[in-house]
PDB file with one MODEL, atoms N, CA, C and O in Angstrom:
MODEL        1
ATOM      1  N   UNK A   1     -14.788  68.410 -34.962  1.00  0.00           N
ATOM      2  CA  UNK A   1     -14.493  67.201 -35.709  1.00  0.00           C
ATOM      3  C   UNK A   1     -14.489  66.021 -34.754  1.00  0.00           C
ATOM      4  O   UNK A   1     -13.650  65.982 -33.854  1.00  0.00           O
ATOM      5  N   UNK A   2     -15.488  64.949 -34.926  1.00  0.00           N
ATOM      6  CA  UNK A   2     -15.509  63.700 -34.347  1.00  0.00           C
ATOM      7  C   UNK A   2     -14.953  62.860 -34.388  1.00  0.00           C
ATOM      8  O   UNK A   2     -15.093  62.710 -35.602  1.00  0.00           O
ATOM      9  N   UNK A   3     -14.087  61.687 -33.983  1.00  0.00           N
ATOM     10  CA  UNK A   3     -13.786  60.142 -35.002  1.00  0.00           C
ATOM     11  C   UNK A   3     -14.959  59.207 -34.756  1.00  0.00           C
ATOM     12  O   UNK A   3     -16.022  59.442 -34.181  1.00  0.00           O
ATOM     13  N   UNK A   4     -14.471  57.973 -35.385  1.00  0.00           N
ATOM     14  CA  UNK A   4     -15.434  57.082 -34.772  1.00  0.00           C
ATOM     15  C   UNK A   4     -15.913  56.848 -33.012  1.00  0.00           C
ATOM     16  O   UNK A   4     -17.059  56.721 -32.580  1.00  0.00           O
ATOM     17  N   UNK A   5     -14.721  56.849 -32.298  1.00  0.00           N
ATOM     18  CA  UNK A   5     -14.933  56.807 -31.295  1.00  0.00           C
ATOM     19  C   UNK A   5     -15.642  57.505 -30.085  1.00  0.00           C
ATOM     20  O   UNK A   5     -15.833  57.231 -28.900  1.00  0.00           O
ATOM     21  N   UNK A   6     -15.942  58.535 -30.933  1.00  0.00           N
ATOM     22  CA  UNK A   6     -16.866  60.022 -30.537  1.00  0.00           C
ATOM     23  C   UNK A   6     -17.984  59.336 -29.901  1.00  0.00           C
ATOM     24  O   UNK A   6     -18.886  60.095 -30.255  1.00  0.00           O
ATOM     25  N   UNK A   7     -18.631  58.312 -29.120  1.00  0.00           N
ATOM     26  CA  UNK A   7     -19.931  57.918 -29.448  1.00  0.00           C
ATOM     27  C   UNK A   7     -21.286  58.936 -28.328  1.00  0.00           C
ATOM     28  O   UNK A   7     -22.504  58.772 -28.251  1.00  0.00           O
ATOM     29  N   UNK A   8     -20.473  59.827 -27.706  1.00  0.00           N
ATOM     30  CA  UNK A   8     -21.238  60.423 -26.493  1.00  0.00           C
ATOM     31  C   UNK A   8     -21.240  62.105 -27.173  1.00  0.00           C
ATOM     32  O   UNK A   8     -20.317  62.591 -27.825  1.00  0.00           O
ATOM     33  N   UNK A   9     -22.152  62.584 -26.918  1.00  0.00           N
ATOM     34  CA  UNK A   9     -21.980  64.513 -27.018  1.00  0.00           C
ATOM     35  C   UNK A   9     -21.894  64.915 -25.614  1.00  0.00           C
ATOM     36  O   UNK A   9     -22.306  64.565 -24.508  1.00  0.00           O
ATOM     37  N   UNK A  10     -20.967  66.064 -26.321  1.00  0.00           N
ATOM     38  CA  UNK A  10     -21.101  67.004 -25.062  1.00  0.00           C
ATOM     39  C   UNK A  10     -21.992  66.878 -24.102  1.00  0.00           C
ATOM     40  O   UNK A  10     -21.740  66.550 -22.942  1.00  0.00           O
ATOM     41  N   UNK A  11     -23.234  67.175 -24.630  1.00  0.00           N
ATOM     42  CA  UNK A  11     -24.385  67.306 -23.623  1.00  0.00           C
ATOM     43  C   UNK A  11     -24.760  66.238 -22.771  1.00  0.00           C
ATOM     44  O   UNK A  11     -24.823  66.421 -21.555  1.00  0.00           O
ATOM     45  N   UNK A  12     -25.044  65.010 -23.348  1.00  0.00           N
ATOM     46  CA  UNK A  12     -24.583  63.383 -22.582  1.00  0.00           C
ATOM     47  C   UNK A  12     -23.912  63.760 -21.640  1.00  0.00           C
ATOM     48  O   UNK A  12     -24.273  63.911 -20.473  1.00  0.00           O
ATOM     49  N   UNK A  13     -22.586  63.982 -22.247  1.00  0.00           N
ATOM     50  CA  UNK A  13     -21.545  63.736 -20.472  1.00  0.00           C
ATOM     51  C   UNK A  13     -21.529  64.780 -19.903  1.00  0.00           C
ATOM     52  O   UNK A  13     -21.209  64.960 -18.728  1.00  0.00           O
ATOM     53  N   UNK A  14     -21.927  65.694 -20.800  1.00  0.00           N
ATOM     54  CA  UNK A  14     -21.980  67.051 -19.349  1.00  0.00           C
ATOM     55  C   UNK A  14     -23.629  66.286 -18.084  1.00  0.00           C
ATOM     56  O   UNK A  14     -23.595  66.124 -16.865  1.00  0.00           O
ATOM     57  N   UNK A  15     -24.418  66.099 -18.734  1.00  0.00           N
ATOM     58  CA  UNK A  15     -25.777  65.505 -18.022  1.00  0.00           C
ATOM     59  C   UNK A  15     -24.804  64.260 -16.987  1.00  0.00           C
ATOM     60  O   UNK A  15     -24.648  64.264 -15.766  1.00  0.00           O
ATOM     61  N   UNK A  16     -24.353  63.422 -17.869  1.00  0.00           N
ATOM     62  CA  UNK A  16     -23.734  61.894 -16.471  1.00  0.00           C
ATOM     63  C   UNK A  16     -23.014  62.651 -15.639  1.00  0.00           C
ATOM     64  O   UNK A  16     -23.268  62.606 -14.436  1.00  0.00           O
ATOM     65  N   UNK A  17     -21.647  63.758 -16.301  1.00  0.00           N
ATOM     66  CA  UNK A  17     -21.938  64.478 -15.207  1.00  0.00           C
ATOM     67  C   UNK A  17     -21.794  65.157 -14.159  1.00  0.00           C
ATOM     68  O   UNK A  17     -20.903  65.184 -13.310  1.00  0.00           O
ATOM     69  N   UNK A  18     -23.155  65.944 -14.340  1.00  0.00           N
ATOM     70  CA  UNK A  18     -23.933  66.508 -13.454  1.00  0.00           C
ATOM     71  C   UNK A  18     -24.399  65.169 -12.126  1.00  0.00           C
ATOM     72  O   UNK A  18     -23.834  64.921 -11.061  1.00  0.00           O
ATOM     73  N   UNK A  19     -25.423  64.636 -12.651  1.00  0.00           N
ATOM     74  CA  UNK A  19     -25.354  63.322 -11.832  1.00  0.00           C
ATOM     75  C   UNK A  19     -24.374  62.696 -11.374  1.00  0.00           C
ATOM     76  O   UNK A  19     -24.921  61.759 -10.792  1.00  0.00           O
ATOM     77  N   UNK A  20     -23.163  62.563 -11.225  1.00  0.00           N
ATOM     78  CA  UNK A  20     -22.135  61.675 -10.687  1.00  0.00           C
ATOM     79  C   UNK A  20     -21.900  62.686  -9.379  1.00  0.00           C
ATOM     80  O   UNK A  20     -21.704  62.362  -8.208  1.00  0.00           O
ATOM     81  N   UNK A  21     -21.992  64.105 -10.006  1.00  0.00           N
ATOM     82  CA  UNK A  21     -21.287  65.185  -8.669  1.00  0.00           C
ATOM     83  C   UNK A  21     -22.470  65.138  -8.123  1.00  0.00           C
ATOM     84  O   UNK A  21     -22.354  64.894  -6.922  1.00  0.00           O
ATOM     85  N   UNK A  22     -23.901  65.297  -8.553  1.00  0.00           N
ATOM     86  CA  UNK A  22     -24.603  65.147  -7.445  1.00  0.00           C
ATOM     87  C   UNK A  22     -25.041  64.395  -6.457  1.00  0.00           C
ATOM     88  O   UNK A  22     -25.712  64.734  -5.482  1.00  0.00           O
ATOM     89  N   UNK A  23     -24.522  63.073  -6.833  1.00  0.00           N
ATOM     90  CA  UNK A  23     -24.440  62.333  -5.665  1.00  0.00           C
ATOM     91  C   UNK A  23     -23.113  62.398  -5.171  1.00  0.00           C
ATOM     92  O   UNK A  23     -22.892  61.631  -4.234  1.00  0.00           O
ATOM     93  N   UNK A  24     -22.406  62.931  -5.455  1.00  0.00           N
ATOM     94  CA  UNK A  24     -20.941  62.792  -4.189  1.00  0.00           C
ATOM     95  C   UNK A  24     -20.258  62.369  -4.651  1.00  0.00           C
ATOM     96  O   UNK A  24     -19.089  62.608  -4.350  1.00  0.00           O
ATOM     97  N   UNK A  25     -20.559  61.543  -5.592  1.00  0.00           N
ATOM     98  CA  UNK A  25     -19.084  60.127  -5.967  1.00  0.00           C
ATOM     99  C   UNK A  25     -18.707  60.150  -4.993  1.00  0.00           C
ATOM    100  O   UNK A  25     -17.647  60.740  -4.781  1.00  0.00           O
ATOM    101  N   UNK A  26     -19.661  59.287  -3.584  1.00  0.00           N
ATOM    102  CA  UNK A  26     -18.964  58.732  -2.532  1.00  0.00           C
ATOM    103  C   UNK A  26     -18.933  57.274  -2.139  1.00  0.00           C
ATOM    104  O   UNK A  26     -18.450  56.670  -1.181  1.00  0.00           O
ATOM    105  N   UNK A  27     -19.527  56.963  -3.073  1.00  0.00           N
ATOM    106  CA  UNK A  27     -19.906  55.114  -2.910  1.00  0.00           C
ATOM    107  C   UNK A  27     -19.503  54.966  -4.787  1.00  0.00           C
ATOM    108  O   UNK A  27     -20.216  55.338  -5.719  1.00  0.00           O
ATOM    109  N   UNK A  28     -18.701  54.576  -4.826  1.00  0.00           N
ATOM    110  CA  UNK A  28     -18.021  54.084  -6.664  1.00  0.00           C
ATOM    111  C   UNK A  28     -19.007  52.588  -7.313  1.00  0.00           C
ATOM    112  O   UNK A  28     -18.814  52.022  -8.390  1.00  0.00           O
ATOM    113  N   UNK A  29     -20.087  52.228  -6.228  1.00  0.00           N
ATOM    114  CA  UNK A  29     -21.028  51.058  -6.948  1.00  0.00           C
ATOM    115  C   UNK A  29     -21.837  51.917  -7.085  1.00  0.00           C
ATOM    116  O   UNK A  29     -21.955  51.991  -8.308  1.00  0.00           O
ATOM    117  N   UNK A  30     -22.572  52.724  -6.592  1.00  0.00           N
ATOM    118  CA  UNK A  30     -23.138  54.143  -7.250  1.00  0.00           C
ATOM    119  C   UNK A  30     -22.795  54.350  -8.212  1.00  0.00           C
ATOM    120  O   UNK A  30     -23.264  53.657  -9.116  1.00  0.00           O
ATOM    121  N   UNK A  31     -21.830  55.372  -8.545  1.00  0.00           N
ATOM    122  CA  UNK A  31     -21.274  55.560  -9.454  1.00  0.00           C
ATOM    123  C   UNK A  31     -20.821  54.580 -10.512  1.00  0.00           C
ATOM    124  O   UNK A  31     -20.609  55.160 -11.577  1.00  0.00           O
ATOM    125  N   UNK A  32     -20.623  53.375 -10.551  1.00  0.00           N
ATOM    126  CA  UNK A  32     -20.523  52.451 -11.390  1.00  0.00           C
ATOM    127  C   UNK A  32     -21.885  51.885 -12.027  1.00  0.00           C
ATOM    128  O   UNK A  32     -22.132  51.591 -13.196  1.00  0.00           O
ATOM    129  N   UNK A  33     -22.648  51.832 -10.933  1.00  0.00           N
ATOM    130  CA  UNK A  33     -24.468  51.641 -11.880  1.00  0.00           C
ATOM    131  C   UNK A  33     -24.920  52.410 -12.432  1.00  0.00           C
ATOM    132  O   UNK A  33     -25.942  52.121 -13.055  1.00  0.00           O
ATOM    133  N   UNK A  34     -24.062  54.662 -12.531  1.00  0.00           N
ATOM    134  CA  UNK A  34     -24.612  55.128 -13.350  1.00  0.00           C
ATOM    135  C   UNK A  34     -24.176  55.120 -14.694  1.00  0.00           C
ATOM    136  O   UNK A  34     -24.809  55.501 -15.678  1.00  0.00           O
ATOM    137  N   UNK A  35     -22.802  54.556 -14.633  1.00  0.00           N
ATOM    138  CA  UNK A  35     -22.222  54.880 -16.043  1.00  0.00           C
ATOM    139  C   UNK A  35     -22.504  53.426 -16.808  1.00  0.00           C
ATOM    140  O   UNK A  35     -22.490  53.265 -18.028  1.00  0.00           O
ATOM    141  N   UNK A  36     -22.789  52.311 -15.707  1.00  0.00           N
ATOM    142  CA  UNK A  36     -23.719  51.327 -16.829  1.00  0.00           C
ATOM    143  C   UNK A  36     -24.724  51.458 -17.040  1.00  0.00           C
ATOM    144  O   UNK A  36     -24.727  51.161 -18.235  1.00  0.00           O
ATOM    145  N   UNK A  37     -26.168  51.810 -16.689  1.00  0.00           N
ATOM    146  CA  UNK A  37     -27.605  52.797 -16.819  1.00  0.00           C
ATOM    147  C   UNK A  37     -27.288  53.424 -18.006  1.00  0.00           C
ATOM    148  O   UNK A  37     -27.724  53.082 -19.105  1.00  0.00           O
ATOM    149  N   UNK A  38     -26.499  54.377 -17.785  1.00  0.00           N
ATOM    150  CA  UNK A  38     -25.762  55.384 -19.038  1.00  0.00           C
ATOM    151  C   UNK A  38     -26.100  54.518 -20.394  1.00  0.00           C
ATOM    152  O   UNK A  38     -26.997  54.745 -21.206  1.00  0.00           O
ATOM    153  N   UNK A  39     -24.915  53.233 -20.414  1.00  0.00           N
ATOM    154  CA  UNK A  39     -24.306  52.916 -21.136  1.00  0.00           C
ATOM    155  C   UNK A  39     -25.665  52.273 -21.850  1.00  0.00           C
ATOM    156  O   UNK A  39     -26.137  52.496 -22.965  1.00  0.00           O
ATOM    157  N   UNK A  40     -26.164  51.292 -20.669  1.00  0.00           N
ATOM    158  CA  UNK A  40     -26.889  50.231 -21.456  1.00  0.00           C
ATOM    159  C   UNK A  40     -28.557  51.274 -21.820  1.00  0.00           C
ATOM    160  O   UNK A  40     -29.511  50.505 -21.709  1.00  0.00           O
ATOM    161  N   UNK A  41     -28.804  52.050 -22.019  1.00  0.00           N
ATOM    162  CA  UNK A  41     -29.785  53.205 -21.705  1.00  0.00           C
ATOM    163  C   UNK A  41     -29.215  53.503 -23.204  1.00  0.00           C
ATOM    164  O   UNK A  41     -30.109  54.195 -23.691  1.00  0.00           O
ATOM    165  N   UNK A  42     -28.218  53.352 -24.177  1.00  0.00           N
ATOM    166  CA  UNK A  42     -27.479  53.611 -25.306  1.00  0.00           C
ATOM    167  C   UNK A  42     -27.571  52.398 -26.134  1.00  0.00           C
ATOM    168  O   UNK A  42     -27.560  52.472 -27.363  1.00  0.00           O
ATOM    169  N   UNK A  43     -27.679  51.076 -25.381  1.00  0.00           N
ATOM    170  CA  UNK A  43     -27.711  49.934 -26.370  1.00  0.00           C
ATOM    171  C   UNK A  43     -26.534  49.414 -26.675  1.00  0.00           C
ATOM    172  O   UNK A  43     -26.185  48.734 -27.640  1.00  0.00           O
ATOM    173  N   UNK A  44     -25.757  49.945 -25.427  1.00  0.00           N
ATOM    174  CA  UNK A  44     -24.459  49.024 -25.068  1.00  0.00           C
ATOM    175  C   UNK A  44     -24.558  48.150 -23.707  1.00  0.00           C
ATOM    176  O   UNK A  44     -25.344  48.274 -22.767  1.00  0.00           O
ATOM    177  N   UNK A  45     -23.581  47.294 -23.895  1.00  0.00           N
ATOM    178  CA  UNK A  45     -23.109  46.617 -22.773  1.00  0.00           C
ATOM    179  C   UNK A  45     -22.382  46.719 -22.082  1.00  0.00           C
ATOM    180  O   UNK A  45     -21.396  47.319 -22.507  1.00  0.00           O
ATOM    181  N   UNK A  46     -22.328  46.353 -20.929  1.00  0.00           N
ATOM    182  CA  UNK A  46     -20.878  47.003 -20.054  1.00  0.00           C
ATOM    183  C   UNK A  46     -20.570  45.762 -18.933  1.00  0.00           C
ATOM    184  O   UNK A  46     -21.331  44.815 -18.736  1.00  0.00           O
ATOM    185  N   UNK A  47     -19.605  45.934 -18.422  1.00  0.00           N
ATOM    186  CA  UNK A  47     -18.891  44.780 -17.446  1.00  0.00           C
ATOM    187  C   UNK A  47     -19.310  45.241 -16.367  1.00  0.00           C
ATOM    188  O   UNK A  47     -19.271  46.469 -16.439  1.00  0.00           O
ATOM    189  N   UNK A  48     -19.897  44.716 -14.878  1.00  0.00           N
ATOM    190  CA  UNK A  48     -19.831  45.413 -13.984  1.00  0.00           C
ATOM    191  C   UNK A  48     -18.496  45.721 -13.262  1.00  0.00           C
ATOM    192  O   UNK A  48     -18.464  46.738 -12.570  1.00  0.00           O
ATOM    193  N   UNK A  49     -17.221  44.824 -13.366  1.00  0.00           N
ATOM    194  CA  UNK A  49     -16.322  45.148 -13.126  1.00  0.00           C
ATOM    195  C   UNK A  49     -15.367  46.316 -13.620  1.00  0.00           C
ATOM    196  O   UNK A  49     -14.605  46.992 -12.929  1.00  0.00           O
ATOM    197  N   UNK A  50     -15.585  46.383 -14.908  1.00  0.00           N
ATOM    198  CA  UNK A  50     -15.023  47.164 -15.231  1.00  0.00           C
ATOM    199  C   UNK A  50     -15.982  48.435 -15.220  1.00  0.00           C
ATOM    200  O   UNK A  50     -15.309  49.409 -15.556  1.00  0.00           O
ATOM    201  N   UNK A  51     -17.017  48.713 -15.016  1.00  0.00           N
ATOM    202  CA  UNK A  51     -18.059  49.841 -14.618  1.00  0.00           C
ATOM    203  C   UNK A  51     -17.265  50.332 -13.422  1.00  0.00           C
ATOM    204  O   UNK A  51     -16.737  51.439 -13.524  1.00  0.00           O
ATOM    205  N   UNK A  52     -17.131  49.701 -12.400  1.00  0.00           N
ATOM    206  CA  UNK A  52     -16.126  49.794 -11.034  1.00  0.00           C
ATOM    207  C   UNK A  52     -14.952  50.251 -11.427  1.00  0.00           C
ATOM    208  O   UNK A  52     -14.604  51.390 -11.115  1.00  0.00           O
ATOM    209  N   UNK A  53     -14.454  49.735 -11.897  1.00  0.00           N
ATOM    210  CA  UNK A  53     -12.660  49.932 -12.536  1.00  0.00           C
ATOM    211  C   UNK A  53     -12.757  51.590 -13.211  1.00  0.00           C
ATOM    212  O   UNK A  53     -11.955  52.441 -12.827  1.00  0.00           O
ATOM    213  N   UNK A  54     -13.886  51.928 -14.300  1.00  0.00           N
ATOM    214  CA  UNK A  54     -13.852  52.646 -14.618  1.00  0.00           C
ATOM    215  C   UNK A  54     -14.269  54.250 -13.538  1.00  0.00           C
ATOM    216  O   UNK A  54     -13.653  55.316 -13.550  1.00  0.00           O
ATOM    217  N   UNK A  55     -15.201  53.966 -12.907  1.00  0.00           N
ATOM    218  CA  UNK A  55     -15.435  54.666 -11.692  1.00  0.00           C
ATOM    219  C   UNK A  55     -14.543  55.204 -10.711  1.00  0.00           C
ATOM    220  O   UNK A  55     -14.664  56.101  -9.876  1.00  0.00           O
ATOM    221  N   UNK A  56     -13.702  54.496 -10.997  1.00  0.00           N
ATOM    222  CA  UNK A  56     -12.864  55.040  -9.785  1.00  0.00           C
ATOM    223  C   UNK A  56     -11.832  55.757 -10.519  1.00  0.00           C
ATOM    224  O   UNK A  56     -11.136  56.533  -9.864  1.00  0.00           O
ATOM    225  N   UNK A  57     -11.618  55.634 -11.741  1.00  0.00           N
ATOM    226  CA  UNK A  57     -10.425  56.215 -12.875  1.00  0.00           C
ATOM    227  C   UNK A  57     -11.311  57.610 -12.302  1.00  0.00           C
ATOM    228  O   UNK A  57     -10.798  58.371 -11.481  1.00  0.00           O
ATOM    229  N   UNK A  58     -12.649  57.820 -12.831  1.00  0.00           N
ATOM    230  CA  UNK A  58     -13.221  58.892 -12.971  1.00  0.00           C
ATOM    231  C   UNK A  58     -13.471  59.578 -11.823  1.00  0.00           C
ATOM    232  O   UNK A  58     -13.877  60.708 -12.095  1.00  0.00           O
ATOM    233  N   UNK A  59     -13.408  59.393 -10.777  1.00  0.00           N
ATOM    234  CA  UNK A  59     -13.360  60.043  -9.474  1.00  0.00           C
ATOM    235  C   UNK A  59     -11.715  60.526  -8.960  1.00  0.00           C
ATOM    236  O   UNK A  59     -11.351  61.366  -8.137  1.00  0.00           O
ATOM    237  N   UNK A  60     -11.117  59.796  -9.649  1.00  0.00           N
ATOM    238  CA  UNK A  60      -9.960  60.166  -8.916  1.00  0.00           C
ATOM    239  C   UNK A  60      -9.178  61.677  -9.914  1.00  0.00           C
ATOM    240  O   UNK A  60      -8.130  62.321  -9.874  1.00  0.00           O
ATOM    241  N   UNK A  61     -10.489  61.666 -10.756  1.00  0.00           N
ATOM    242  CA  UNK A  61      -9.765  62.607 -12.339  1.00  0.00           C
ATOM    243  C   UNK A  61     -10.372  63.867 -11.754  1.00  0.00           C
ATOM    244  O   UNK A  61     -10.096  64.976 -12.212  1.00  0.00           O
ATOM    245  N   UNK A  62     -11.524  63.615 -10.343  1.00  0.00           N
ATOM    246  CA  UNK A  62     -12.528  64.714 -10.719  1.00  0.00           C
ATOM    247  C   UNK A  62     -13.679  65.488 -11.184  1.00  0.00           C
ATOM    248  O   UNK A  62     -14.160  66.611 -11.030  1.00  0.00           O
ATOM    249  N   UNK A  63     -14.025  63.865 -12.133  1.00  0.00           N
ATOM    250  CA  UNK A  63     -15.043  63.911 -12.979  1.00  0.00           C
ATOM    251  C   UNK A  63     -14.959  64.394 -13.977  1.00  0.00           C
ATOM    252  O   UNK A  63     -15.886  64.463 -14.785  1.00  0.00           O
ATOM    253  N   UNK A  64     -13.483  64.970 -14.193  1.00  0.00           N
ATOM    254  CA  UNK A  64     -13.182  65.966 -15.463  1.00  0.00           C
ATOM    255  C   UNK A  64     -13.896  65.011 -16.253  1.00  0.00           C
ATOM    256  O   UNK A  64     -14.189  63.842 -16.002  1.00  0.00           O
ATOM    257  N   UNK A  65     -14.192  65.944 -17.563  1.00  0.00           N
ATOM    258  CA  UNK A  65     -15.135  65.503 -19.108  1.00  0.00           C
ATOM    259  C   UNK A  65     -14.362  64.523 -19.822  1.00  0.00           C
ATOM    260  O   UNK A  65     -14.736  63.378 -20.077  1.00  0.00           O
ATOM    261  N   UNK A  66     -12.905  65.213 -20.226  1.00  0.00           N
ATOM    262  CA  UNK A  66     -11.993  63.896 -21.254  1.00  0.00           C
ATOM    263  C   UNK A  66     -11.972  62.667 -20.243  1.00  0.00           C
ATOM    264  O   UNK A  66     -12.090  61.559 -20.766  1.00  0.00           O
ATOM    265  N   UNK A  67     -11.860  62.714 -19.104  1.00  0.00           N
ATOM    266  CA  UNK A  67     -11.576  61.603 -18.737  1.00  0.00           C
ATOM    267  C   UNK A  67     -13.286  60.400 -18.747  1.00  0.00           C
ATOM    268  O   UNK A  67     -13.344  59.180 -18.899  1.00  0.00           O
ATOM    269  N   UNK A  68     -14.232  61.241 -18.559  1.00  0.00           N
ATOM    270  CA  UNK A  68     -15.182  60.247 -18.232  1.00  0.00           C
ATOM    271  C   UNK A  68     -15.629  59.844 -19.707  1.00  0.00           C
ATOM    272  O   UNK A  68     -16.487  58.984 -19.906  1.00  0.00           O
ATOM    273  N   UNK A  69     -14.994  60.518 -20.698  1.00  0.00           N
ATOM    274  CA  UNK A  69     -15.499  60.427 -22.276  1.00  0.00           C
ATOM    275  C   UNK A  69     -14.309  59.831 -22.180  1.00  0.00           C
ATOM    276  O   UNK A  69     -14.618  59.015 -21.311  1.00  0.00           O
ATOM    277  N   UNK A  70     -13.419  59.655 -22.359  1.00  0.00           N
ATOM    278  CA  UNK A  70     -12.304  58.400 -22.375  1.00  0.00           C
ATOM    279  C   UNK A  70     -12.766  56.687 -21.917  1.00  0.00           C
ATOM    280  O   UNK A  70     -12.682  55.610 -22.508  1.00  0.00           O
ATOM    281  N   UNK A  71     -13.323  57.149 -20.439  1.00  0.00           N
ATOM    282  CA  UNK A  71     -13.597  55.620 -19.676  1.00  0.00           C
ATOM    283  C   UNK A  71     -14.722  55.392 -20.637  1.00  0.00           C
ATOM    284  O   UNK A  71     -14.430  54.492 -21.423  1.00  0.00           O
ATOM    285  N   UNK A  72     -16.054  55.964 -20.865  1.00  0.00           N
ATOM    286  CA  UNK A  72     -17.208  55.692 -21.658  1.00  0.00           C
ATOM    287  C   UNK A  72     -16.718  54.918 -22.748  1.00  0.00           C
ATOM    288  O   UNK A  72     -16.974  53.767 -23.104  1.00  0.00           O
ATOM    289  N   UNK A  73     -15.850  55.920 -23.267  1.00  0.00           N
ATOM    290  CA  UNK A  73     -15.990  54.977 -24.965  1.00  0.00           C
ATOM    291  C   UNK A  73     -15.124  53.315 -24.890  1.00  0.00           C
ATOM    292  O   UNK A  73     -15.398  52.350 -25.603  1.00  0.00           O
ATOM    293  N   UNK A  74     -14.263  53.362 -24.028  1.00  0.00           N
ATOM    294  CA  UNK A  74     -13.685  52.238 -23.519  1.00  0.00           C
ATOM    295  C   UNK A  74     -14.784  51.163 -23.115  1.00  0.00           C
ATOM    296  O   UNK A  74     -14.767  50.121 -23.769  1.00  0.00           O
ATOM    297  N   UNK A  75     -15.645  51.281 -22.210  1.00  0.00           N
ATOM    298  CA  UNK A  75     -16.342  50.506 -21.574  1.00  0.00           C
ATOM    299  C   UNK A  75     -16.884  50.194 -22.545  1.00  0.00           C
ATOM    300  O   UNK A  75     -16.336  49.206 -23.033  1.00  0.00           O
ATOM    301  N   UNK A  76     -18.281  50.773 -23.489  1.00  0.00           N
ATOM    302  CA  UNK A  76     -19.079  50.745 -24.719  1.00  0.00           C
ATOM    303  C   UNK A  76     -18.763  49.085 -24.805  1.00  0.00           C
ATOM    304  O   UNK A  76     -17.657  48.561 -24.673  1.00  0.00           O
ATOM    305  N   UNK A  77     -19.764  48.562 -25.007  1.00  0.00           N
ATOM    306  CA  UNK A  77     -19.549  46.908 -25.476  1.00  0.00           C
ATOM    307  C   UNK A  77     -20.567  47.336 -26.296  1.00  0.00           C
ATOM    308  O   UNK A  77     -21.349  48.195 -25.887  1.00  0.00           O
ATOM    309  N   UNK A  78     -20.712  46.656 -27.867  1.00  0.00           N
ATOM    310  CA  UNK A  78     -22.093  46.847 -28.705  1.00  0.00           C
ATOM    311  C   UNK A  78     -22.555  45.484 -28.052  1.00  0.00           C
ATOM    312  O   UNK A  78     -21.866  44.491 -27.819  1.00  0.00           O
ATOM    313  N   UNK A  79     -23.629  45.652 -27.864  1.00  0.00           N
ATOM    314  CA  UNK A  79     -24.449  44.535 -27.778  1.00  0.00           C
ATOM    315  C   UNK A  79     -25.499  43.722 -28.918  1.00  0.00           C
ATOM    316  O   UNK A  79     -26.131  42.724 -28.572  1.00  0.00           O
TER     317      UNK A  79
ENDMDL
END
């Protein structure tokens, strides 16, 4: 069961990721240009600051899934 806020599948964030661990998440502007790529690659908008802000939530989680599907749907700007 989805809500609205569902806007990513499984498979999405299992794929971002895969990519986030494979580069290291050792540079978080890395990692912050993938989850805006991500985002705007969806036909959203995103802050670069808060791409950053969110990056580092998500590295410090682990990369765990709820958390990077938490920061995602947060960031999401419709454009």
């Amino acid at each position: 069961m989805t809500n609205d806020k569902d806007r990513f599948t499984m498979t999405e964030l299992a794929a971002l990721r895969n990519d986030l661990l494979q580069g290291g998440m050792i540079d978080s502007y890395e990692a912050a240009e993938l989850l805006q790529v991500f985002l705007m690659g969806r036909g959203y908008g995103v802050s670069q600051t808060a791409a950053l802000d969110a990056a580092g939530r998500v590295e410090m989680a682990g990369c765990a899934l709820p958390v990077l599907q938490y920061e995602l749907e947060n960031l999401a700007m419709v454009m």
